[in-house]
C-alpha positions, 0 to 999 in steps of 0.5 A: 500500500502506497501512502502519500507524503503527508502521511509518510511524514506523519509516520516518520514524524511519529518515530522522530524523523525531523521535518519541516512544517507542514499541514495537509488540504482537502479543499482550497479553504483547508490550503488557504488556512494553512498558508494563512497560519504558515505565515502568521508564524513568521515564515517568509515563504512556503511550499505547496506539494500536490498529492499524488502516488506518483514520482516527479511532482515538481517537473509534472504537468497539469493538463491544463497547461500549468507547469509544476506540481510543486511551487514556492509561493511568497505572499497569502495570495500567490500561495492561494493561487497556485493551490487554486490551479492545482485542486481538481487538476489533473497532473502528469508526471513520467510515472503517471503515464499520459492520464495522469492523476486528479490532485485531490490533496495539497500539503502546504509547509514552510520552504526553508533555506536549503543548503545541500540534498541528499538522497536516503533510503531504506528498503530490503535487499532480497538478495540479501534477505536483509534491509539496507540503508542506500544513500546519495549525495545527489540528491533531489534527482531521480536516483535510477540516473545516479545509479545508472551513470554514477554508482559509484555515487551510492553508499549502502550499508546492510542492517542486521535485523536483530540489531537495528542500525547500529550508531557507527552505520549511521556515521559512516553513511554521514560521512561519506556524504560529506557531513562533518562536526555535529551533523554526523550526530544529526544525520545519524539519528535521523537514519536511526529514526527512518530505519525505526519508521520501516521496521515498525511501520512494516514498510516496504520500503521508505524514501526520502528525497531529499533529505536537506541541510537547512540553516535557519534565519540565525545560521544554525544548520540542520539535517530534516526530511523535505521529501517522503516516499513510503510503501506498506507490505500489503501483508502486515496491514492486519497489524496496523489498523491505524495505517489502513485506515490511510489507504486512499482508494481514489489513487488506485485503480477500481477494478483492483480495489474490487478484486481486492474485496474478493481476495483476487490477485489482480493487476490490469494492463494494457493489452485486450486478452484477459486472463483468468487463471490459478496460479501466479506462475501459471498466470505469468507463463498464460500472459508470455505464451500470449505476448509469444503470438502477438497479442497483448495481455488485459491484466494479471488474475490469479484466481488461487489453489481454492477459489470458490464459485463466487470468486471465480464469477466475480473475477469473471465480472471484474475481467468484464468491466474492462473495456479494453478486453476483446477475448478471455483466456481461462487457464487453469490446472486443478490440483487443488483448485477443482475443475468444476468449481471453475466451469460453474463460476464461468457459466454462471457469470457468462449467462448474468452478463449475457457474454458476447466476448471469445471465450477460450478455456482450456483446463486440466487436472482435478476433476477436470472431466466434470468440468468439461461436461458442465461447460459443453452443456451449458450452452454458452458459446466458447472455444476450447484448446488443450494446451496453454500453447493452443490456447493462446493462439486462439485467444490471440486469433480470436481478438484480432 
């Protein structure tokens, strides 16, 4: 589950993560009382942060031809402005892809005076099977370019989970990114608290770009989170009810928040051959044999060991809502899975939807002879095949 900025800066803040001031918007009234109260105390500038999943805010933009996602504003009413052209907009950004995001959030903090960026993370190295600090002192920019054309810019350090991240880790990584004197001590606190945050939080993986040297109106410097990125392992949820309740709907897409509620592992694509299959391995061999003859996968559904009849007609019905979709290919191999249990959710969806779609199916396995017997009898039209091969070229003939 991704979370968005404000709320990854909550959860930080709660584990003692330094970071600027700030208050999130649902409405412009919300974002003009929170300008208003930003510079009633004295701040000289803030910074308005459209909200969205999505990376590359600052360098997005929003379809009606206004640039940026992320602006500086130095007065009550060229910050009111600008939150004015952002709600409701959309914004496109590189990670978004062409149909960008609605922006239906705002988090307004004060801008402060930056002196250096740096890039932080934490996150599990699954070669490893440990969690790794990865840091930067090009931060600000997009980390996969560092990566690729100066690696040798990347410090990581490997984190015992029984321990934690040690003090002298975070040191290390302080000095390597050209803190000194008392900002060690700074930086390394603020890495001990990221690394609390993940752990606690069961976050798969938490982000903060940049991390900044600041110096106050007095001179004083100091090391806080101006950026945050943060994922939660969908499996740990059940003990974070808290974290849950954050979940924002509206940044996901629908037919996956509707096969969420029905236990289903789905992801949608870009192609026009749905797949409804048991398995994750099975699903992702279906979808190569697929893109093998040329045609273009509609989604990801692995239906599992044990779907029931309503699940499988629910996924049948999810698969349905797509408009994209032009054929379905069924593939499943019942070992667990009942081969019957799948004909039955099949027909029963395909006679409620009054199905005009190719349908392919191809199954084998357990019980596999009663459901054939419940599909050929049912009187709903479809095409069979007897390999995964087969199966995918008639679905790939039957799109066109």
């Amino acid at each position: 589950m991704n979370l968005h900025e404000y709320q990854a800066k909550e959860l930080m803040a709660r584990h003692g993560v330094q970071i600027p001031l700030g208050y999130p918007a649902t409405s412009v009234e919300e974002a003009k009382t929170a300008i208003e109260k930003l510079f009633n105390e004295g701040h000289k500038r803030v910074v308005i942060k459209s909200q969205i999943h999505a990376g590359g805010r600052g360098k997005g933009t929003f379809k009606d031809g206004f640039q940026g996602g992320v602006h500086l504003a130095d007065s009550i009413n060229d910050a009111t402005a600008k939150a004015e052209s952002m709600f409701g907009n959309i914004l496109v950004t590189k990670q978004t892809g062409e149909e960008g995001k609605q922006v239906n959030r705002l988090l307004i903090t004060s801008a402060e005076e930056i002196k250096s960026e740096y890039y932080v993370a934490v996150l599990l190295d699954r070669a490893k099977g440990r969690p790794i600090i990865m840091a930067s002192a090009e931060g600000g920019m997009n980390i996969e370019e560092v990566a690729k054309e100066s690696p040798e810019k990347i410090f990581k350090e490997t984190i015992d989970p029984d321990l934690g991240l040690q003090p002298y880790q975070g040191r290390k990584i302080a000095i390597a990114l050209g803190l000194r004197g008392r900002l060690i001590g700074q930086c390394g606190k603020l890495l001990q608290c990221l690394y609390e945050t993940w752990a606690e939080c069961d976050a798969s993986m938490v982000e903060v770009n940049p991390m900044a040297l600041i110096e106050n109106e007095e001179g004083a410097e100091s090391v806080v989170a101006l950026d945050a990125k943060m994922s939660i392992d969908s499996n740990a949820m059940f003990r974070h009810p808290d974290i849950q309740a954050m979940r924002d709907l509206s940044e996901e897409d629908p037919l996956e928040v509707e096969a969420g509620k029905f236990d289903l592992n789905y992801i949608k694509l870009d192609g026009n051959i749905a797949c409804l299959v048991n398995g994750a391995g099975l699903a992702m061999s279906t979808m190569d044999a697929i893109k093998h003859y040329g045609g273009e996968p509609a989604n990801f559904l692995d239906v599992g060991g044990g779907a029931s009849q309503e699940q499988v007609k629910a996924a049948f019905e999810i698969i349905l809502s797509d408009p994209a979709v032009k054929a379905i290919l069924i593939n499943i191999f019942g070992g667990i899975m009942n081969c019957n249990t799948i004909a039955e959710g099949v027909v029963a969806a395909a006679k409620e939807t009054d199905l005009k779609l190719p349908l392919i199916v191809r199954l084998e396995g357990n019980n596999v002879e009663a459901g054939r017997v419940t599909l050929a009898e049912s009187g709903i039209s479809l095409i069979t095949a007897s390999s995964l091969a087969e199966a995918a070229q008639k679905s790939v003939e039957a799109a066109k």
